[in-house]
Structure formats: structure tokens, C-alpha cells
C-alpha atoms as an extended CHARMM CRD file, in Angstrom:
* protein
*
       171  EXT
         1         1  UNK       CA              2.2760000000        9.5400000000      -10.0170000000  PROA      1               0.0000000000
         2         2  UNK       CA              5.6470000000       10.3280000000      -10.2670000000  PROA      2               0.0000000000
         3         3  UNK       CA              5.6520000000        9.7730000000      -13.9750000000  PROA      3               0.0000000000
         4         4  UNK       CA              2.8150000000       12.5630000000      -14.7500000000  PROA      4               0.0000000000
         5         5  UNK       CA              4.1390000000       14.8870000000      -12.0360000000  PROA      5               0.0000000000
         6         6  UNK       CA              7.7800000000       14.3090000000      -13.6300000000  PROA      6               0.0000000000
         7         7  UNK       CA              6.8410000000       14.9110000000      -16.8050000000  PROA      7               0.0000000000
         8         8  UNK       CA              3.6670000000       17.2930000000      -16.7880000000  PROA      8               0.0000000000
         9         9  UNK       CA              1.3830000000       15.1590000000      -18.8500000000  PROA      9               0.0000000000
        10        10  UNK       CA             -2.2170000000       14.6660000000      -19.3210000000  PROA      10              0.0000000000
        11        11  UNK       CA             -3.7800000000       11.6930000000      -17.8330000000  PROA      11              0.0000000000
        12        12  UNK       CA             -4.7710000000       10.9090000000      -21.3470000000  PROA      12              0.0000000000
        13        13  UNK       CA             -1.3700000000       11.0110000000      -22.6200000000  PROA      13              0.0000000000
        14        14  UNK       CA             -0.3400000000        9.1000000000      -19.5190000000  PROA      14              0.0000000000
        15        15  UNK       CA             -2.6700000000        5.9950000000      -20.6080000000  PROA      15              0.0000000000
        16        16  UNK       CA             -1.6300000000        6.1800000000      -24.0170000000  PROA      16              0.0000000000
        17        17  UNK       CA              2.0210000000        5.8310000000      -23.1300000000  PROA      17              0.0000000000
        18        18  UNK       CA              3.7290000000        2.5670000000      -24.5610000000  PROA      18              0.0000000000
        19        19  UNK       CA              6.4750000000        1.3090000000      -23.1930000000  PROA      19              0.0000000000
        20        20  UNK       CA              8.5770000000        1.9600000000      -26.4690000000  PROA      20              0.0000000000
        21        21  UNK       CA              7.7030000000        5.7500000000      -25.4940000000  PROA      21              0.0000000000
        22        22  UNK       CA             10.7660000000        5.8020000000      -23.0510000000  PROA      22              0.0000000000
        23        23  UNK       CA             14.0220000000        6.8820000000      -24.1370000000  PROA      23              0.0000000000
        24        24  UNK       CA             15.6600000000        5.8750000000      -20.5960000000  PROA      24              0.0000000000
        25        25  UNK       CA             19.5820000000        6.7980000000      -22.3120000000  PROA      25              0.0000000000
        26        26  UNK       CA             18.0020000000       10.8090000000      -22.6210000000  PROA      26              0.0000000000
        27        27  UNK       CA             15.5700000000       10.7570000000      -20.1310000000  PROA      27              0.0000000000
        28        28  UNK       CA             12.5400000000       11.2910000000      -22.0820000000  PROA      28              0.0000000000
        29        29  UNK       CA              8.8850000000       10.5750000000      -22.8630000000  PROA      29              0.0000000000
        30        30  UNK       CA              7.5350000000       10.6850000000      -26.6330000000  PROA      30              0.0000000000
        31        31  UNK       CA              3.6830000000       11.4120000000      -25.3120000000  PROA      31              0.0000000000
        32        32  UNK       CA              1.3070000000       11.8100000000      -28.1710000000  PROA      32              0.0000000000
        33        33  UNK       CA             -0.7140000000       14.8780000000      -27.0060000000  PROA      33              0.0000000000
        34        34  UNK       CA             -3.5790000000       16.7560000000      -27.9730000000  PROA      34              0.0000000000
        35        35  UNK       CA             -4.7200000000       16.8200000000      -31.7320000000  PROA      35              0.0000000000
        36        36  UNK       CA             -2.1340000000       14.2280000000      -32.5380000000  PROA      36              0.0000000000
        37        37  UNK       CA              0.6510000000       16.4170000000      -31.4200000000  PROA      37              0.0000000000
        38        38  UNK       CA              3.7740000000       14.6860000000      -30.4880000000  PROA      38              0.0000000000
        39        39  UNK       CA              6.4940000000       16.0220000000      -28.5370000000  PROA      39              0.0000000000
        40        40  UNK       CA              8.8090000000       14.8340000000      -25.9600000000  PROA      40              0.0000000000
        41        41  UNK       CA              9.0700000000       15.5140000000      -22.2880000000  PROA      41              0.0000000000
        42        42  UNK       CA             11.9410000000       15.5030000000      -19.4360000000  PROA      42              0.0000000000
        43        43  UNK       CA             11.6230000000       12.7670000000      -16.7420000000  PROA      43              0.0000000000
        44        44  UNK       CA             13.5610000000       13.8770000000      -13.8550000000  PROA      44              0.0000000000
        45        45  UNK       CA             15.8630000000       11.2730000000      -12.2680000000  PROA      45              0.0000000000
        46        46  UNK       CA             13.0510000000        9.8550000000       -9.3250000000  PROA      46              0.0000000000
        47        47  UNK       CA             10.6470000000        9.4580000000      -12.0840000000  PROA      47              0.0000000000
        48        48  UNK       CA             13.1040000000        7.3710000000      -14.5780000000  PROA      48              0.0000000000
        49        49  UNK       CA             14.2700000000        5.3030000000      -11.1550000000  PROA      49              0.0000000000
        50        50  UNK       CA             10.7320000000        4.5690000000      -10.3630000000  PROA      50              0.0000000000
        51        51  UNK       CA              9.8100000000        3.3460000000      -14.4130000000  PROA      51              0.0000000000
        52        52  UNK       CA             13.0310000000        1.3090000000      -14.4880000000  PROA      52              0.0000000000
        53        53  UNK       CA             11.5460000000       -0.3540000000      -10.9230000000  PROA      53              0.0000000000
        54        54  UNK       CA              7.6120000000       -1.1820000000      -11.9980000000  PROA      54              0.0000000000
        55        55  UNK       CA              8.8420000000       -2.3400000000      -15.8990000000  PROA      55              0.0000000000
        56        56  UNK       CA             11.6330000000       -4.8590000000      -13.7470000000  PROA      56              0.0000000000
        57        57  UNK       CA              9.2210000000       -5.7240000000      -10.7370000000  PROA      57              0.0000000000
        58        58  UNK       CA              5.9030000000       -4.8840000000      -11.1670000000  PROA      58              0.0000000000
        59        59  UNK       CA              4.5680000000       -4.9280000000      -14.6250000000  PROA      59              0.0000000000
        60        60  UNK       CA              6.0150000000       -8.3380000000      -15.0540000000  PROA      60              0.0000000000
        61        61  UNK       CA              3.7940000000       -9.7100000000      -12.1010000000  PROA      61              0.0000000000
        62        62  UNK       CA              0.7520000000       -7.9500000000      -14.0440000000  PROA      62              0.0000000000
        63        63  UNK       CA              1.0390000000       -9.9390000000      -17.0130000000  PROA      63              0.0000000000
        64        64  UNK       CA              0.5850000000       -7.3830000000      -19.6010000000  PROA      64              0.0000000000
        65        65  UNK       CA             -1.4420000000       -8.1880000000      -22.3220000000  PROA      65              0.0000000000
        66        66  UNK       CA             -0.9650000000       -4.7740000000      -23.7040000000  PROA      66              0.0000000000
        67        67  UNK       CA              1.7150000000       -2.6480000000      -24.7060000000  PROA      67              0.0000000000
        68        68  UNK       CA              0.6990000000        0.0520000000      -22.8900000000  PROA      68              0.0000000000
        69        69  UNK       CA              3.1920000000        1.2860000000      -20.2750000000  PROA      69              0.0000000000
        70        70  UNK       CA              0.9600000000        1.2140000000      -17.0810000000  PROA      70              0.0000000000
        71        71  UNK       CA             -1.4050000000       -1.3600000000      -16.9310000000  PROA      71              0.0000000000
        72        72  UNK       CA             -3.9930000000       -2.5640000000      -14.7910000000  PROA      72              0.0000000000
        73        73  UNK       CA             -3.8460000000       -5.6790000000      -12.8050000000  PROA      73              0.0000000000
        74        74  UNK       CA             -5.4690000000       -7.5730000000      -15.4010000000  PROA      74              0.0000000000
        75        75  UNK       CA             -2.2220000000       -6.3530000000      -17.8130000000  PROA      75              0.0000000000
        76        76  UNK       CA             -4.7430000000       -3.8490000000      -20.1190000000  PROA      76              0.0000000000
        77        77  UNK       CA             -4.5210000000       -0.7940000000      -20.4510000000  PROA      77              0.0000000000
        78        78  UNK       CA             -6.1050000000        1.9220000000      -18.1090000000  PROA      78              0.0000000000
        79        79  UNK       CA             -9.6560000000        3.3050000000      -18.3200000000  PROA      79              0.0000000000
        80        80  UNK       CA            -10.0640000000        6.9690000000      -17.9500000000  PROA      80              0.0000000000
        81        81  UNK       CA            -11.8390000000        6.2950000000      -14.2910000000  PROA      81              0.0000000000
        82        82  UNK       CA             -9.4040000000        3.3010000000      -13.6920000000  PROA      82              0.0000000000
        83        83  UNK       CA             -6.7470000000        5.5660000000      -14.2110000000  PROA      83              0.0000000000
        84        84  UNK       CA             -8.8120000000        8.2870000000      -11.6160000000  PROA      84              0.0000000000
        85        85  UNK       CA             -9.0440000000        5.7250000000       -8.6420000000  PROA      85              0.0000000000
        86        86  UNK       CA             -5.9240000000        4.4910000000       -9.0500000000  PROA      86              0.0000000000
        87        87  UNK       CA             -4.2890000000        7.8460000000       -8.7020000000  PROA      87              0.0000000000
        88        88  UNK       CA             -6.5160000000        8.6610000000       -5.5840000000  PROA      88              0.0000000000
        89        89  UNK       CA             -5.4930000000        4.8740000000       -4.0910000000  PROA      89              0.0000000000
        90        90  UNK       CA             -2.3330000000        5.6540000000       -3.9650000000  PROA      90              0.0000000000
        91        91  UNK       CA             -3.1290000000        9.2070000000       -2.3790000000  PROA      91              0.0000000000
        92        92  UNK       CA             -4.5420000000        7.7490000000       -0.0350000000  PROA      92              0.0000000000
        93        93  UNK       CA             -1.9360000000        5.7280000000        1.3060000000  PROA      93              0.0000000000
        94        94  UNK       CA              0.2370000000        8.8750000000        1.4870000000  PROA      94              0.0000000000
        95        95  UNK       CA             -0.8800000000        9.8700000000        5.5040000000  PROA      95              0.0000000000
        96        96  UNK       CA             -0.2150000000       13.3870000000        5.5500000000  PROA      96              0.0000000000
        97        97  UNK       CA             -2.4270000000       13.6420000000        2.6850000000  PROA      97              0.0000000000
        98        98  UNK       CA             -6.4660000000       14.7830000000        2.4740000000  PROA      98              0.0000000000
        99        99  UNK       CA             -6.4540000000       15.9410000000       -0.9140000000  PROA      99              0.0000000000
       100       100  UNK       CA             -8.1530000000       14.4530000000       -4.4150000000  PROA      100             0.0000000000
       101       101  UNK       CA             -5.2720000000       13.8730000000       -6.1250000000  PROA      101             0.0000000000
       102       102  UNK       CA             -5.7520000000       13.4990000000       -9.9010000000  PROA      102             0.0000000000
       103       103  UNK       CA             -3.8130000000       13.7620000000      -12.6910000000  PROA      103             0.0000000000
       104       104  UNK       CA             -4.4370000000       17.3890000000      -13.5220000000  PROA      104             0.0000000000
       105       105  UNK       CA             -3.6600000000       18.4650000000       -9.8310000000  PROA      105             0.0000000000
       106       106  UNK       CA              0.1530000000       17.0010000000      -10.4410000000  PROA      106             0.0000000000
       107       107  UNK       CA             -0.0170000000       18.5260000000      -13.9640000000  PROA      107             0.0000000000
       108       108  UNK       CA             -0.8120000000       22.0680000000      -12.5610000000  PROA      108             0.0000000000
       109       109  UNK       CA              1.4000000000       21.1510000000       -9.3170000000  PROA      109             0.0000000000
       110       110  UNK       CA              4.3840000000       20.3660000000      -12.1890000000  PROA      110             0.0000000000
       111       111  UNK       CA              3.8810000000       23.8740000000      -14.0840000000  PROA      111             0.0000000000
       112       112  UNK       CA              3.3180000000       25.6770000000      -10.6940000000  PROA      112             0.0000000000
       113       113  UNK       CA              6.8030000000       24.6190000000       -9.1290000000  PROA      113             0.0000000000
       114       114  UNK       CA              8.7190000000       25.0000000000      -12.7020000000  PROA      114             0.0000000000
       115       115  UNK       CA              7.7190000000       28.7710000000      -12.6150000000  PROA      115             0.0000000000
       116       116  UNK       CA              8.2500000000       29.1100000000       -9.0900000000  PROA      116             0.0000000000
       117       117  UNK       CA             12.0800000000       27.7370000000       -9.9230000000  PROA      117             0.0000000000
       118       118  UNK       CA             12.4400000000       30.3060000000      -12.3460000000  PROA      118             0.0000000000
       119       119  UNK       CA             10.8860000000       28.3680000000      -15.6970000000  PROA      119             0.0000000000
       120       120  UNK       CA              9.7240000000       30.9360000000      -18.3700000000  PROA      120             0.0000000000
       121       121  UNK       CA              6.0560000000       30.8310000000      -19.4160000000  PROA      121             0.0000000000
       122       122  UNK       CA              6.9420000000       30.1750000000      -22.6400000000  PROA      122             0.0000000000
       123       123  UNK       CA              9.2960000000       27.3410000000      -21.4960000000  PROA      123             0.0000000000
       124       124  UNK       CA              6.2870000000       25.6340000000      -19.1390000000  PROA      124             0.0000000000
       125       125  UNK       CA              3.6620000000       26.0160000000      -22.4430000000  PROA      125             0.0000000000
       126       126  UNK       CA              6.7940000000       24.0550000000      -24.4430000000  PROA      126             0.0000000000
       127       127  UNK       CA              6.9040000000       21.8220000000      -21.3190000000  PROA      127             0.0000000000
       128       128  UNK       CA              3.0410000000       21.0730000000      -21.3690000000  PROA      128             0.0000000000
       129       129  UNK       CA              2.4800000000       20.8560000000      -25.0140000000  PROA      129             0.0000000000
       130       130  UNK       CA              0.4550000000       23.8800000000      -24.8800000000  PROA      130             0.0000000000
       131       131  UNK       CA             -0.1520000000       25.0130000000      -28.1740000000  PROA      131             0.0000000000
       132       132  UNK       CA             -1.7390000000       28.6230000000      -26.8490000000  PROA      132             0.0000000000
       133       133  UNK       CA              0.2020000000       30.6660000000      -24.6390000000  PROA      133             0.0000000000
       134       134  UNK       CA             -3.2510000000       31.7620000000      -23.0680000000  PROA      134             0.0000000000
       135       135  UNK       CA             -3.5780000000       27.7590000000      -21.6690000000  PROA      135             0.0000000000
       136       136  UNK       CA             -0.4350000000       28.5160000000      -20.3400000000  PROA      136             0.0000000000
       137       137  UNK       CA             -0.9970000000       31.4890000000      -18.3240000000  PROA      137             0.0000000000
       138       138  UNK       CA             -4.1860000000       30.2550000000      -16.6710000000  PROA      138             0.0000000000
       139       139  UNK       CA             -2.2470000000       27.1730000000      -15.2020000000  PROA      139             0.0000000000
       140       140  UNK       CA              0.3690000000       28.8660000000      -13.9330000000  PROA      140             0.0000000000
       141       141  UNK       CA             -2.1860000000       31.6120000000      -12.5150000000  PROA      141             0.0000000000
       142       142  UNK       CA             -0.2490000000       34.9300000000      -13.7280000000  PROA      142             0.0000000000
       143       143  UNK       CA             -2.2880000000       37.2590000000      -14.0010000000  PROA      143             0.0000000000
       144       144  UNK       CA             -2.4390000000       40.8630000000      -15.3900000000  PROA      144             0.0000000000
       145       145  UNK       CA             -0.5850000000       42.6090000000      -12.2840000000  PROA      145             0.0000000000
       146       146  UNK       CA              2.0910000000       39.4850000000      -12.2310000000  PROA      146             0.0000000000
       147       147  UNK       CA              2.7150000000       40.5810000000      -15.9450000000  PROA      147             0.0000000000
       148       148  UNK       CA              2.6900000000       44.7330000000      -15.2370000000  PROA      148             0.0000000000
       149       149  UNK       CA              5.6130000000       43.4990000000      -12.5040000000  PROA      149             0.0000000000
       150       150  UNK       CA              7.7930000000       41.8340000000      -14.5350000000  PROA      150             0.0000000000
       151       151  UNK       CA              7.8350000000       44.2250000000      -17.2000000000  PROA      151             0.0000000000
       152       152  UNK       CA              8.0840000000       46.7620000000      -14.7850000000  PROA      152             0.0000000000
       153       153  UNK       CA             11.1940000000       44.5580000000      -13.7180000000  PROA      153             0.0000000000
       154       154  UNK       CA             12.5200000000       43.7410000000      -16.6390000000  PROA      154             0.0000000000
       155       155  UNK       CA             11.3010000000       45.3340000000      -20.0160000000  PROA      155             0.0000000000
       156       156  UNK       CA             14.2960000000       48.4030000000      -20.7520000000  PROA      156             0.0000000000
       157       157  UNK       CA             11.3400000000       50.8260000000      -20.2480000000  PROA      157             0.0000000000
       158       158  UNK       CA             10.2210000000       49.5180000000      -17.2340000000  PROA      158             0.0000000000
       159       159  UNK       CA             11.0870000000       51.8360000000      -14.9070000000  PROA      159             0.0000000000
       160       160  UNK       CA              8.4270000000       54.3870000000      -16.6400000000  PROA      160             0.0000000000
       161       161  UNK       CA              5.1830000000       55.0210000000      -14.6070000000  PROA      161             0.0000000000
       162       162  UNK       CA              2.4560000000       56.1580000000      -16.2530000000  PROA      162             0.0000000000
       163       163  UNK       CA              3.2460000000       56.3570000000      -19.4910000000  PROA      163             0.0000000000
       164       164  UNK       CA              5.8110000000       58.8050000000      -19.0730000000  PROA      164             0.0000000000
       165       165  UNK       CA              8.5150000000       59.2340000000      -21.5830000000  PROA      165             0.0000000000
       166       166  UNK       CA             12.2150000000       59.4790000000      -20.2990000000  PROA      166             0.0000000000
       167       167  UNK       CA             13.0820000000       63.4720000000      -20.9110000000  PROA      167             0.0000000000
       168       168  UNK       CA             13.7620000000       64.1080000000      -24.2200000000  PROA      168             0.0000000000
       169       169  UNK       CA             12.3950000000       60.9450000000      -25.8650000000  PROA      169             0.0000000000
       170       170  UNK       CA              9.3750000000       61.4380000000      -28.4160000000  PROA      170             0.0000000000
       171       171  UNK       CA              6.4000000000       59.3070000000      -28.4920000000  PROA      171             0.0000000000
């Protein structure tokens, strides 16, 4: 969990991850994305804690007859619905929570608190290997008004309401 919140990925991505995929010394996942895309994302210090426990304690136990970075109890790599229950099993353990927890939920939860901290949009659809900027903007919900703000807020012409022009300026 903390490895796809960490690091914003897909739960496909997640399954595909090998365990050559972590660059521990940088602090980064290569995650082969979407259409064959490659890029690679930030783990954040909890998540590269918790990967250096499970490959020293756990995934050893599991007898991994894959090199797939998470695997199953039976050491192979994770089904698309083993992956699902898994993620919801360990939810469930959590007591304060009630909520389906799946892998998209702690994608969208990862892009949701990176803009709230003051992440660009363009910096979360880097983040999530978005390759449109639309994808973007629907997971991070801003919407027309949140976009009429900021360049109210920001853009040098801002300040102008209605399509005024400041005196003396020609259209």
C-alpha cells in the first residue's frame, strides 16, 4: 500500500514491478506504464523503509518463484483480483477504516494530497505518467472555476474582470 500510495502508480504497474525496478541509493521506481511507457517515480522515505523490510523479512519467507517484486504467498506474481483483495485485506485490518481501498483510491489519494501541498498540475501528470494533461485534471478534480481562480490569481492580467482592458491598452 505504501508503495502505490508513495509512488502514485497503477495497480498494473504495481504487479509488473521487479525487484531490479528499485533504485534504493535515489529513491526510485522504474514502473513500465501505459503503452510501454517507462518513467521513474519518487518513493518517499516510509515507502523505501517498508520495501527494504518485506525484500529482508517477508518475501524471503514467500519463496519467490518469480521476479516480480510483490508476490503472493505461493512466491508468483499477483493476479489483477489477487492484487484487489489483498489491498482490501489489509484495509481491513486498519480499524478506523470502512472504506474499499484499491489501488486507484491511493493513486487519486497520492495526486489529491501532492496538489493540495502545492504540486503543479503539470508536475502531478509528470508524477502519474499521464501522457494528457486532460487525465490529469479529472484526478485532481480542478475544474473550470478552480482554473478562472488561479489565473485570476496569478496570470499578469488577472486582475481584469470582464474582459476589460487596463486604460489605455488596445485589444
Amino acid at each position: 500500500m505504501e508503495t502505490i500510495y508513495s509512488a502514485g502508480i497503477r495497480a498494473c504497474e504495481v504487479r509488473r514491478l521487479l525487484v531490479s525496478d528499485v533504485d534504493f541509493t535515489d529513491g526510485v521506481l522504474r514502473v513500465q506504464g501505459k503503452g510501454g511507457h517507462e518513467r521513474r517515480s519518487p518513493l518517499g522515505r516510509s515507502a523505501l523503509q517498508w520495501l527494504v523490510r518485506y525484500l529482508e523479512e517477508a518475501r524471503p519467507k514467500l519463496k519467490p518463484r518469480s521476479e516480480a517484486l510483490f508476490v503472493t504467498r505461493y512466491g508468483l506474481a499477483f493476479s489483477p483480483s489477487g492484487m484487489s483483495i489483498r489491498l482490501q485485506h489489509l484495509a481491513d485490518g486498519v480499524p478506523t477504516t470502512t472504506v474499499r481501498v484499491t489501488a486507484h483510491a491511493l493513486r487519486r489519494a497520492a495526486a489529491a494530497h501532492c496538489q493540495q501541498a502545492g504540486m503543479s498540475v503539470r508536475e502531478i501528470q509528470e508524477f502519474l505518467g499521464h501522457l494528457q494533461l486532460d487525465t490529469t485534471i479529472r484526478y485532481t478534480g480542478i475544474g473550470r472555476r478552480d482554473l478562472a481562480q488561479a489565473v485570476e490569481r496569478f496570470h499578469p492580467r488577472g486582475q481584469m474582470k470582464h474582459g476589460a482592458l487596463p486604460s489605455g491598452e488596445k485589444p
